[in-house]
Biopython code that builds the backbone (N, CA, C, O; Angstrom):
import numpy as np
from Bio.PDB.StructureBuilder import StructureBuilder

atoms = [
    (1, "UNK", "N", (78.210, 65.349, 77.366)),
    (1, "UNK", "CA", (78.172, 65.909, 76.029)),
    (1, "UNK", "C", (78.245, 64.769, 75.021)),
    (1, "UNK", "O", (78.789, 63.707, 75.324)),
    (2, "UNK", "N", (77.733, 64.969, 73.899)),
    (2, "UNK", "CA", (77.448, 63.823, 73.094)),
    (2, "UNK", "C", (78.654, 63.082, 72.523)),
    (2, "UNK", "O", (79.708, 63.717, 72.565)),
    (3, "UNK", "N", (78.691, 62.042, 72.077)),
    (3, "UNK", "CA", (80.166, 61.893, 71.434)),
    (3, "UNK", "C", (80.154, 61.224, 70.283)),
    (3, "UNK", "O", (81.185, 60.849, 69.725)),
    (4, "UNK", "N", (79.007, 61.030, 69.852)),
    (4, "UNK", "CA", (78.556, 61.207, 68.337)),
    (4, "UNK", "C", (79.156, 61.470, 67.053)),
    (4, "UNK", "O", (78.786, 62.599, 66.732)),
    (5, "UNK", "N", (79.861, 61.008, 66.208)),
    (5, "UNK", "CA", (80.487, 61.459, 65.074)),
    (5, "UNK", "C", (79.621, 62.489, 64.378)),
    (5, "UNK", "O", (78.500, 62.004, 64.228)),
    (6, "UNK", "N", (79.676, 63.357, 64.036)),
    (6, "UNK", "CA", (79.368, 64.403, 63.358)),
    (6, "UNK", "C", (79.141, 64.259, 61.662)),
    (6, "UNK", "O", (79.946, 63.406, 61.287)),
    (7, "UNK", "N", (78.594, 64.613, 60.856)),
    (7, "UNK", "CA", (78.190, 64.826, 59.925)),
    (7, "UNK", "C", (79.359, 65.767, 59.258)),
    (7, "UNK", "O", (79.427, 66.840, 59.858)),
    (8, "UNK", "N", (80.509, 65.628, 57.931)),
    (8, "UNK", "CA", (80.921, 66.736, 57.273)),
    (8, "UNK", "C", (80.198, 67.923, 56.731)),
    (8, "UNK", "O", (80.837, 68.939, 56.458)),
    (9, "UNK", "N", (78.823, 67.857, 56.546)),
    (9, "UNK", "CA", (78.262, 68.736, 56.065)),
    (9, "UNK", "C", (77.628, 69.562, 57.823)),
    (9, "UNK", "O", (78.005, 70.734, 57.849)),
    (10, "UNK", "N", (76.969, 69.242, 58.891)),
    (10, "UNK", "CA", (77.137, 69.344, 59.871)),
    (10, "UNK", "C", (78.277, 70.455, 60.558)),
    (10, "UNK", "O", (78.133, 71.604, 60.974)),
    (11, "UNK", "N", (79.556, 69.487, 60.463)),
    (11, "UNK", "CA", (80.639, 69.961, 60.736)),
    (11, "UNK", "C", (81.251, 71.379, 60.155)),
    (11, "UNK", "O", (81.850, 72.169, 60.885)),
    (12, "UNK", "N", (81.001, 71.622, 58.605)),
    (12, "UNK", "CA", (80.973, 72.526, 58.382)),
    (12, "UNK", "C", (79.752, 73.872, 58.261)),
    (12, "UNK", "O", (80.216, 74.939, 57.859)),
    (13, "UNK", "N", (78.901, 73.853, 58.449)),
    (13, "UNK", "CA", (78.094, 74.602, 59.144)),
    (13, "UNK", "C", (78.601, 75.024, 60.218)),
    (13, "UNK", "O", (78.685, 76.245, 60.352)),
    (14, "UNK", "N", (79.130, 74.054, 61.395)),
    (14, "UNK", "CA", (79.534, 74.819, 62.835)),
    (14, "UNK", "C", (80.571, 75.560, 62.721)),
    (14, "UNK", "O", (80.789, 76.614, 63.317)),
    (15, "UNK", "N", (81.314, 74.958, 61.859)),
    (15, "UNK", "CA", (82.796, 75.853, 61.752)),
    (15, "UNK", "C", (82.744, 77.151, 61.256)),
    (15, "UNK", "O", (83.576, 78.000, 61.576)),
    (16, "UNK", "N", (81.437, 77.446, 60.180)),
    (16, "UNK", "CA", (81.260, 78.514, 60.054)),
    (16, "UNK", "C", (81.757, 79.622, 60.919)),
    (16, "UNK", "O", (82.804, 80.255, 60.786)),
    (17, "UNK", "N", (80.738, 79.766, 61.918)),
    (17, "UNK", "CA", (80.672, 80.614, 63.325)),
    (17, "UNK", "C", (81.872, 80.797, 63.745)),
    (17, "UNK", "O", (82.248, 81.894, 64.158)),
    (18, "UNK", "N", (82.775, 79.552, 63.686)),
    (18, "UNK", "CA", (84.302, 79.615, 64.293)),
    (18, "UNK", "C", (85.291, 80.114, 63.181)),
    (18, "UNK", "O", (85.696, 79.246, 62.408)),
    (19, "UNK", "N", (85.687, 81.273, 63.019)),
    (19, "UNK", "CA", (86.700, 81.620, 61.928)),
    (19, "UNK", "C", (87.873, 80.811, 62.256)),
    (19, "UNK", "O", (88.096, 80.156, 63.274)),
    (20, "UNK", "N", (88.485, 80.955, 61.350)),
    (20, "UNK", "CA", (90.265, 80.400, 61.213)),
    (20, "UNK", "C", (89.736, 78.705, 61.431)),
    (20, "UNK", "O", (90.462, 77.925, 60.814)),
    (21, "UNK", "N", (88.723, 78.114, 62.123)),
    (21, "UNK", "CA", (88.552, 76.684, 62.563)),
    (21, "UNK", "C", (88.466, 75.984, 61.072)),
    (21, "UNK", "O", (87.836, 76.538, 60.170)),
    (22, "UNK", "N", (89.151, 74.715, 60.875)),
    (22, "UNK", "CA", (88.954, 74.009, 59.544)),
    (22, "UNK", "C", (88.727, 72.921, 59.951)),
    (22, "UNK", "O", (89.128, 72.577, 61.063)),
    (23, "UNK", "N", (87.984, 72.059, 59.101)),
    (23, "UNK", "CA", (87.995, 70.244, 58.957)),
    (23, "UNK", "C", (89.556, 69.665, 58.313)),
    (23, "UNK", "O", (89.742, 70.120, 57.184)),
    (24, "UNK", "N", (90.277, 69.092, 58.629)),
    (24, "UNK", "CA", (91.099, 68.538, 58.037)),
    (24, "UNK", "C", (91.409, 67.380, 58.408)),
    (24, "UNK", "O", (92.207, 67.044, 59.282)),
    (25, "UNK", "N", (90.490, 66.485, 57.437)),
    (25, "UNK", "CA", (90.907, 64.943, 57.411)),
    (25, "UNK", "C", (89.548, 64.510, 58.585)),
    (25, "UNK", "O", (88.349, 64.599, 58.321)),
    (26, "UNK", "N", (89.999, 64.155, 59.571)),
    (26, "UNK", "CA", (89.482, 63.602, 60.573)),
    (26, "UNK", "C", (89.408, 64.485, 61.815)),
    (26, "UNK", "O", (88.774, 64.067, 62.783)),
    (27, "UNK", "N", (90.124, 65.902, 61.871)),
    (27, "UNK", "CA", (90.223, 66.395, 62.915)),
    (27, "UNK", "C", (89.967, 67.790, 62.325)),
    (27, "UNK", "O", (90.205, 68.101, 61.158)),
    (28, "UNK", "N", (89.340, 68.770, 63.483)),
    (28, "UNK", "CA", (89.584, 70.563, 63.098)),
    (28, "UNK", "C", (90.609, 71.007, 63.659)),
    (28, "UNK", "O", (91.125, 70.584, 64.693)),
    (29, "UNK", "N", (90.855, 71.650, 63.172)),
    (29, "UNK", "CA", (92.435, 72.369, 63.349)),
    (29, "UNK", "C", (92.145, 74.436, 63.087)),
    (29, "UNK", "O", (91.391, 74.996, 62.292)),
    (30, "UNK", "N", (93.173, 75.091, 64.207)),
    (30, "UNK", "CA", (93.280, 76.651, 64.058)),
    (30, "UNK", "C", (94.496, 76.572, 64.589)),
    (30, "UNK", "O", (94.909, 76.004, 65.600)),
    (31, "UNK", "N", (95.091, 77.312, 63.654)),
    (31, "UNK", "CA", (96.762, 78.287, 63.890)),
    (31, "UNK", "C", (96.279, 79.689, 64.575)),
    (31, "UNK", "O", (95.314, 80.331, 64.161)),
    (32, "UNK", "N", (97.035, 80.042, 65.607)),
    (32, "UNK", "CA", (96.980, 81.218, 65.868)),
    (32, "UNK", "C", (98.535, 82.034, 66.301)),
    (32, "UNK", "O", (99.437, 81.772, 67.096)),
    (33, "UNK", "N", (98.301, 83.026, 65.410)),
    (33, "UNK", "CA", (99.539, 84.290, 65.573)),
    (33, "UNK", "C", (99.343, 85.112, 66.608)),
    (33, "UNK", "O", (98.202, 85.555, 66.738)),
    (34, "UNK", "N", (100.328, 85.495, 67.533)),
    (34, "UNK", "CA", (100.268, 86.242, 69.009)),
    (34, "UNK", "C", (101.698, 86.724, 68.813)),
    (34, "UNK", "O", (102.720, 86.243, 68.323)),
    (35, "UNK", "N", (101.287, 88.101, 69.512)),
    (35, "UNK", "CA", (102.530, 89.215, 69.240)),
    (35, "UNK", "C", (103.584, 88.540, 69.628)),
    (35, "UNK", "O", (104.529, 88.842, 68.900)),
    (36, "UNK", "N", (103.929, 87.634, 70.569)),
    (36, "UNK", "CA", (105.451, 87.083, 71.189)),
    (36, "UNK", "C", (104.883, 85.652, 72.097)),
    (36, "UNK", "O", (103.762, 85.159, 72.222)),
    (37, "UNK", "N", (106.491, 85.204, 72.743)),
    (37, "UNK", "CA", (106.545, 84.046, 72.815)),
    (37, "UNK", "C", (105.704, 83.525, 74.042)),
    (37, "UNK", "O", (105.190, 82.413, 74.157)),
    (38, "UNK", "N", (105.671, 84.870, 75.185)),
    (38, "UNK", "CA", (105.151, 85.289, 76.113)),
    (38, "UNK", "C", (103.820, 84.917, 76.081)),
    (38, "UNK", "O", (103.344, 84.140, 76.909)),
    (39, "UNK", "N", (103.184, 85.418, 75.183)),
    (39, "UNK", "CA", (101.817, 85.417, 74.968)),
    (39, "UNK", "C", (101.265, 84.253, 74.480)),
    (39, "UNK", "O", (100.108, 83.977, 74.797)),
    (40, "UNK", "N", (102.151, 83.233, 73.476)),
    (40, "UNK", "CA", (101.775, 82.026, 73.213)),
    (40, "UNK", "C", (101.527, 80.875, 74.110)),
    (40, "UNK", "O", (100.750, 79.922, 74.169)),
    (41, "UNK", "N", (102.797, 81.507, 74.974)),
    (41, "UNK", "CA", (102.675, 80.484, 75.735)),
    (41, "UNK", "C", (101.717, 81.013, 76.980)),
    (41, "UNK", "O", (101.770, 80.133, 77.839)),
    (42, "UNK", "N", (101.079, 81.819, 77.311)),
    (42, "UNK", "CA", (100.155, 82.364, 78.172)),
    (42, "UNK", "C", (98.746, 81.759, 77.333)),
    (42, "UNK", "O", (97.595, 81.801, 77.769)),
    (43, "UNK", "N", (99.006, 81.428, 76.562)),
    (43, "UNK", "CA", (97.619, 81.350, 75.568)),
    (43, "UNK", "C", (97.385, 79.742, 75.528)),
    (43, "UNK", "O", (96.302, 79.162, 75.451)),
    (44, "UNK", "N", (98.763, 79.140, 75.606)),
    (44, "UNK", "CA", (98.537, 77.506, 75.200)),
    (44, "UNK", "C", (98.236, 76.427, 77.085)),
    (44, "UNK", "O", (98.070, 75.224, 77.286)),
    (45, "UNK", "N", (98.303, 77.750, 78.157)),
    (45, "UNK", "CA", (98.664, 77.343, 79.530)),
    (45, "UNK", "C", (96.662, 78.116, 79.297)),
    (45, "UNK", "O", (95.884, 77.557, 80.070)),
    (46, "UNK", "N", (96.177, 78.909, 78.632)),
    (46, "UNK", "CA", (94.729, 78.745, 79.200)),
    (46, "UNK", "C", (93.957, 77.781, 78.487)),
    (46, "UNK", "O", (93.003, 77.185, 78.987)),
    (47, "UNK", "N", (94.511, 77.571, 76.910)),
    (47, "UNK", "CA", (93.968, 76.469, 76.149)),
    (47, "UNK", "C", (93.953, 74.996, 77.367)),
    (47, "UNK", "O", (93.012, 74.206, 77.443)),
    (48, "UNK", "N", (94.941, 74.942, 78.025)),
    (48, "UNK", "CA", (95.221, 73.760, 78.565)),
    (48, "UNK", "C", (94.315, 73.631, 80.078)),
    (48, "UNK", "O", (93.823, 72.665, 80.661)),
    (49, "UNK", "N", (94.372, 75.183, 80.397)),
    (49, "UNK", "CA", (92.784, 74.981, 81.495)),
    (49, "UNK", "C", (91.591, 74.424, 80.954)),
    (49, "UNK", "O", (90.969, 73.402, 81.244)),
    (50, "UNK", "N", (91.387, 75.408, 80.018)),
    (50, "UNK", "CA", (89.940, 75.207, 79.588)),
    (50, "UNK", "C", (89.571, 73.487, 78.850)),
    (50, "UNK", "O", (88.406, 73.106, 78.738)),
    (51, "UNK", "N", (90.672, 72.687, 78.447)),
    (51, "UNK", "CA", (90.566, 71.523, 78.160)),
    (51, "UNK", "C", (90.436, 70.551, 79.277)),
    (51, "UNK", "O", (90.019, 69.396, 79.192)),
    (52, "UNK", "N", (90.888, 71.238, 80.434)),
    (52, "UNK", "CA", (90.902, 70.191, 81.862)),
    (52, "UNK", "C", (89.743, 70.257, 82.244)),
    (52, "UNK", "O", (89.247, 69.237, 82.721)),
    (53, "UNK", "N", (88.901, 71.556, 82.148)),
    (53, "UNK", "CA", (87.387, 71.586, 82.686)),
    (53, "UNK", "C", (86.498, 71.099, 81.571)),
    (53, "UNK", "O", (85.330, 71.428, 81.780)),
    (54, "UNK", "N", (86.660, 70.460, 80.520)),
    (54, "UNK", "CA", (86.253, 70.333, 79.608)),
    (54, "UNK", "C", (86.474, 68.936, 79.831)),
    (54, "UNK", "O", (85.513, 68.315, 79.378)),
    (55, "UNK", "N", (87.455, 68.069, 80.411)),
    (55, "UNK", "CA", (87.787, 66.534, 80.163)),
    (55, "UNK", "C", (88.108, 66.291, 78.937)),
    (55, "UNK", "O", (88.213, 65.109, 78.612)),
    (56, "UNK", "N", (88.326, 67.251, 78.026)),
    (56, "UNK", "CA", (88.985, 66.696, 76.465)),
    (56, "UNK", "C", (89.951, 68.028, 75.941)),
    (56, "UNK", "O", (89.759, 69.243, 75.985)),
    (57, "UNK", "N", (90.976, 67.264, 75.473)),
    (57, "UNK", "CA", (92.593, 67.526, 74.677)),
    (57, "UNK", "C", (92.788, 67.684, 73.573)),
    (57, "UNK", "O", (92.322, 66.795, 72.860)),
    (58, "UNK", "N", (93.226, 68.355, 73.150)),
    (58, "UNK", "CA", (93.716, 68.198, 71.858)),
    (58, "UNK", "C", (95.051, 68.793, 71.511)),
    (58, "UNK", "O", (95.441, 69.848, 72.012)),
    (59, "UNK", "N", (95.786, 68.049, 70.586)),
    (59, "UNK", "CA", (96.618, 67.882, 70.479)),
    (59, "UNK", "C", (97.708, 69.352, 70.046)),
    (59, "UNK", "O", (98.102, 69.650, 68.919)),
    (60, "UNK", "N", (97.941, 69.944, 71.118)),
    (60, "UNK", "CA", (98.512, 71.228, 71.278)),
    (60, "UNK", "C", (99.634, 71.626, 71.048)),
    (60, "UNK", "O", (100.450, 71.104, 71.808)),
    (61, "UNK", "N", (100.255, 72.627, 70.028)),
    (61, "UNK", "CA", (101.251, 72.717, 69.885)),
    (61, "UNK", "C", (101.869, 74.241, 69.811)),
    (61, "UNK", "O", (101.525, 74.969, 68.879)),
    (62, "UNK", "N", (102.944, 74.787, 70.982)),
    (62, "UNK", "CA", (103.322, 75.755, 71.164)),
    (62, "UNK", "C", (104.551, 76.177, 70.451)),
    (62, "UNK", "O", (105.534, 75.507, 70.768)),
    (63, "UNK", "N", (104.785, 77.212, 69.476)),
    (63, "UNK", "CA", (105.730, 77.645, 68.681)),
    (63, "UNK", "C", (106.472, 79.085, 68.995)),
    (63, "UNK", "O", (105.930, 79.414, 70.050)),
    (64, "UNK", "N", (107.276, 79.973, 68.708)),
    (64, "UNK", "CA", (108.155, 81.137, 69.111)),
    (64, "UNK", "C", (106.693, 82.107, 69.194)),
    (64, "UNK", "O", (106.524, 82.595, 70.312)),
    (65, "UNK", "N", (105.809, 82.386, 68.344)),
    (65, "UNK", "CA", (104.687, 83.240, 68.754)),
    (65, "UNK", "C", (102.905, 82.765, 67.994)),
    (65, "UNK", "O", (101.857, 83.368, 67.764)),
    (66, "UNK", "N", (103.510, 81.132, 67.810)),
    (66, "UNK", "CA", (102.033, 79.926, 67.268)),
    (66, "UNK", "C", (101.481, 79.524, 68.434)),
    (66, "UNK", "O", (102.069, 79.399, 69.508)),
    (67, "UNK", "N", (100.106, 79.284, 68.154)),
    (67, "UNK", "CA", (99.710, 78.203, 68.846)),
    (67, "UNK", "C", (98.940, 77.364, 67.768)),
    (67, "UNK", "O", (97.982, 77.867, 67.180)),
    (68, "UNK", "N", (99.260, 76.388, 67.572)),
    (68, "UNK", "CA", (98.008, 75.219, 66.642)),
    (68, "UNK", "C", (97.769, 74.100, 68.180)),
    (68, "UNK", "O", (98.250, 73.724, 69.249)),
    (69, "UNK", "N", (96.445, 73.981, 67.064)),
    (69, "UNK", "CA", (95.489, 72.825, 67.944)),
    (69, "UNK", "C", (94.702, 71.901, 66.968)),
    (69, "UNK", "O", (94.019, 72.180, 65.982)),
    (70, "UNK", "N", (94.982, 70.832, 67.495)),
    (70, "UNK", "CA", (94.062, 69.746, 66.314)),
    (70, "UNK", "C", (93.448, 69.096, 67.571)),
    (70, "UNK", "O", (93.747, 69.005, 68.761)),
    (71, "UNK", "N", (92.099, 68.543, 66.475)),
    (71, "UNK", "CA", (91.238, 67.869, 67.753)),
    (71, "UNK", "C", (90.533, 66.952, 67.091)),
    (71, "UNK", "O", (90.232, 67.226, 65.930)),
    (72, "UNK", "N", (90.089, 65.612, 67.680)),
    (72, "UNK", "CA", (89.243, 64.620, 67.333)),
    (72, "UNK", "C", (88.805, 64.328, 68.418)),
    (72, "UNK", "O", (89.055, 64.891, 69.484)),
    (73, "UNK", "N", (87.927, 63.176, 68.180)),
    (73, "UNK", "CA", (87.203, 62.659, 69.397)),
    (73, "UNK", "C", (87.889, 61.201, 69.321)),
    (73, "UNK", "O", (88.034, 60.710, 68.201)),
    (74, "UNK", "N", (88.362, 60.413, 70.569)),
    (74, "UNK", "CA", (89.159, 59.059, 70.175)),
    (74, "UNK", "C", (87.780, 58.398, 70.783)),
    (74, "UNK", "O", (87.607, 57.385, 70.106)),
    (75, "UNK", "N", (86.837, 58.492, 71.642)),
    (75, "UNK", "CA", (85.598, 57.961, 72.324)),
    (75, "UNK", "C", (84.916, 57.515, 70.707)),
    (75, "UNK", "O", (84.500, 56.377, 70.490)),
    (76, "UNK", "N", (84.901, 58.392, 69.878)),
    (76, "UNK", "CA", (84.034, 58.204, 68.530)),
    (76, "UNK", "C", (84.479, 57.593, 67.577)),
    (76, "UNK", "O", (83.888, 57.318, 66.533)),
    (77, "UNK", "N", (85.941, 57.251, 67.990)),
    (77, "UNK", "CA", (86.455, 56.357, 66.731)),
    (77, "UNK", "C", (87.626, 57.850, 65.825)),
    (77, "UNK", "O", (88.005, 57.965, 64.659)),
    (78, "UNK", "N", (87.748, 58.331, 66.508)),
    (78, "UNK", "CA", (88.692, 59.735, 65.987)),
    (78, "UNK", "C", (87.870, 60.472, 65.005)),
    (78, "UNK", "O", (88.411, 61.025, 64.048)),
    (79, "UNK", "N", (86.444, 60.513, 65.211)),
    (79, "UNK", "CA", (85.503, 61.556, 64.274)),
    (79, "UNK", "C", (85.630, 62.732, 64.685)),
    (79, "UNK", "O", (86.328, 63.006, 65.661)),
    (80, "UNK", "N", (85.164, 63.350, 64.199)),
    (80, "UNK", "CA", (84.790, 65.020, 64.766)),
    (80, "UNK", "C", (83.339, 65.018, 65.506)),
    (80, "UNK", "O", (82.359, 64.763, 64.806)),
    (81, "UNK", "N", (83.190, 65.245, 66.651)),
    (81, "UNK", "CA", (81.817, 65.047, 67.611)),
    (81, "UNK", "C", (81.527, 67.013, 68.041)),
    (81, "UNK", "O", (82.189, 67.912, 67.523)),
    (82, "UNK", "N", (80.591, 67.192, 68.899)),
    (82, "UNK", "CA", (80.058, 68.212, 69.521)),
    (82, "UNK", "C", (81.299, 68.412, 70.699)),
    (82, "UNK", "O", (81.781, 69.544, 70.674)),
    (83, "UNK", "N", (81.670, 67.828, 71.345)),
    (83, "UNK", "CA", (82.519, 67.938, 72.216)),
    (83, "UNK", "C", (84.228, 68.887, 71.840)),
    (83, "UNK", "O", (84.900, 69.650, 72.533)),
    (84, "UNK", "N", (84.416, 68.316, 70.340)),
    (84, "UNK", "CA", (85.886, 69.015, 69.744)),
    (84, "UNK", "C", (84.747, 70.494, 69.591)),
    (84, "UNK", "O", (85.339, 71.395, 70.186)),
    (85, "UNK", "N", (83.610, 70.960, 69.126)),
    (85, "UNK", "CA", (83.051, 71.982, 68.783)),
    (85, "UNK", "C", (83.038, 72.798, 70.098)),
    (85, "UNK", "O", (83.383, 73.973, 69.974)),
    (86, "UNK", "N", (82.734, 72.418, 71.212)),
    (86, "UNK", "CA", (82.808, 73.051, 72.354)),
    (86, "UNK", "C", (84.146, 73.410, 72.669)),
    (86, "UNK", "O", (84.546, 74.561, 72.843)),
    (87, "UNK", "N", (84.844, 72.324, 72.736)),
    (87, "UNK", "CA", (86.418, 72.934, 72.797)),
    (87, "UNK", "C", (86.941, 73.616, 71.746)),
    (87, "UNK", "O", (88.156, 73.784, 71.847)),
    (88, "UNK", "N", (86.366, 74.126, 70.635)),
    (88, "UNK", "CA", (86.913, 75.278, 69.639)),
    (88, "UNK", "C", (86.255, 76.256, 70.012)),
    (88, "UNK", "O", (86.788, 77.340, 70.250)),
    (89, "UNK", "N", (84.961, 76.033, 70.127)),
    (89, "UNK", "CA", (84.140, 77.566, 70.701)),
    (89, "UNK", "C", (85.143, 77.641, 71.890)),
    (89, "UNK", "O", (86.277, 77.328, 71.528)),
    (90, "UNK", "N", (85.086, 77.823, 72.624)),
    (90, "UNK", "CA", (86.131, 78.320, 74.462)),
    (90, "UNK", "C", (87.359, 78.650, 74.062)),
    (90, "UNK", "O", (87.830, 79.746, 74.367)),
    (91, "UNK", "N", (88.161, 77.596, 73.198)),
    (91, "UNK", "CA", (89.598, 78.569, 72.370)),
    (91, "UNK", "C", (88.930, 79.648, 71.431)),
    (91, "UNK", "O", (89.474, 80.739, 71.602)),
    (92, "UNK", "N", (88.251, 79.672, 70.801)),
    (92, "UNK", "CA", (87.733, 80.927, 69.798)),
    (92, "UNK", "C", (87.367, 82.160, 70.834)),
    (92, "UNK", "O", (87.356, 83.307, 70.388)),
    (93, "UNK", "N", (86.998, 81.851, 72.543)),
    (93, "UNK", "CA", (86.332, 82.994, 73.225)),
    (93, "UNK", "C", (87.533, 83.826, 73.733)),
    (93, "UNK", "O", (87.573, 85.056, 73.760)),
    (94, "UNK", "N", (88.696, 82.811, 74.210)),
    (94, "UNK", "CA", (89.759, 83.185, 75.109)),
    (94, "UNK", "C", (90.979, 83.616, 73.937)),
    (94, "UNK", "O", (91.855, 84.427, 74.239)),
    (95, "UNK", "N", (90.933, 83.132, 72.914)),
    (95, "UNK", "CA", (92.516, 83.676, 72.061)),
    (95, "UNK", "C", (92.790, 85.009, 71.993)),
    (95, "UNK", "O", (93.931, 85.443, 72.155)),
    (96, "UNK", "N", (91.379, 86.035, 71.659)),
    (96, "UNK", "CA", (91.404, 87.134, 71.755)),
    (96, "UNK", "C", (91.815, 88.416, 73.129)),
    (96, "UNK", "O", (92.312, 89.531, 72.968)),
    (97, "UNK", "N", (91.536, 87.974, 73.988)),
    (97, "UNK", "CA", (92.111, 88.471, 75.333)),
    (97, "UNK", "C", (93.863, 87.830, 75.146)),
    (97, "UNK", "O", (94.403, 87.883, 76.251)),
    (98, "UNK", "N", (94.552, 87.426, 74.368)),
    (98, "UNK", "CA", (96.093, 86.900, 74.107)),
    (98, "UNK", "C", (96.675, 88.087, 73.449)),
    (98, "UNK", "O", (97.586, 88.751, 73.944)),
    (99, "UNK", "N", (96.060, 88.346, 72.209)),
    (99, "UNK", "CA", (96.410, 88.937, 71.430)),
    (99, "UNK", "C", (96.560, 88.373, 69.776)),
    (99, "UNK", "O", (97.146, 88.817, 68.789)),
    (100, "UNK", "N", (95.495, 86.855, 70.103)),
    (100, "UNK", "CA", (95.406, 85.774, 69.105)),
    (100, "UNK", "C", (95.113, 86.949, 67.817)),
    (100, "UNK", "O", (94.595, 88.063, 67.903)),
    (101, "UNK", "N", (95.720, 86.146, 66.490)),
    (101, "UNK", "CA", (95.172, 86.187, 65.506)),
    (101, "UNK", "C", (95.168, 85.245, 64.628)),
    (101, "UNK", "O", (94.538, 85.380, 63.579)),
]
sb = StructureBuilder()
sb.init_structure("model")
sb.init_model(0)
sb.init_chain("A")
sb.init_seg("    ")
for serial, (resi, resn, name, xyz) in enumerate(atoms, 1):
    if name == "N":
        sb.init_residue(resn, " ", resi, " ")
    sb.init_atom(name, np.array(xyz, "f"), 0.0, 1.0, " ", f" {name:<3s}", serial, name[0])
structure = sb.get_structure()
């Protein structure tokens, strides 16, 4: 997958498609609300599959019923590439089977 720095104007076009997904700074970032703690953390243990089959991380953070995720590319110099876009699309497919909002 490419690892290409991305374009801000680019970048926001894709994010479109991805609700709650933002540009901030150097990285995209989504908060997500889930009925309980149960579920967050059921949610941040598939985020963390789907990043292993993916070969890229981002920087994950599990709260009483949050999940946030920030992501850059460090291969690109910490830009935003196609690769953080793939890993927001796959969290944008799976949050909803959580009870994400």
């Amino acid at each position: 997958m490419n690892a290409e720095p991305l374009s801000p104007t680019e970048i926001d076009r894709r994010l479109a498609s991805l609700p709650g997904w933002a540009l901030e700074g150097d990285r995209i970032t989504r908060s997500y609300r889930l009925p309980s703690h149960f579920a967050a953390a059921a949610l941040t243990v598939h985020i963390a599959r789907i990043q292993d089959e993916l070969n890229h991380h981002s920087d994950l953070r599990l709260g009483y019923n949050t999940v946030a995720l920030s992501v850059h590319t460090h291969d690109a110099g910490g830009a935003v590439t196609e690769k953080d876009l793939a890993l927001a699309a796959r969290v944008a497919a799976a949050a909803p089977a959580h009870g994400a909002e």
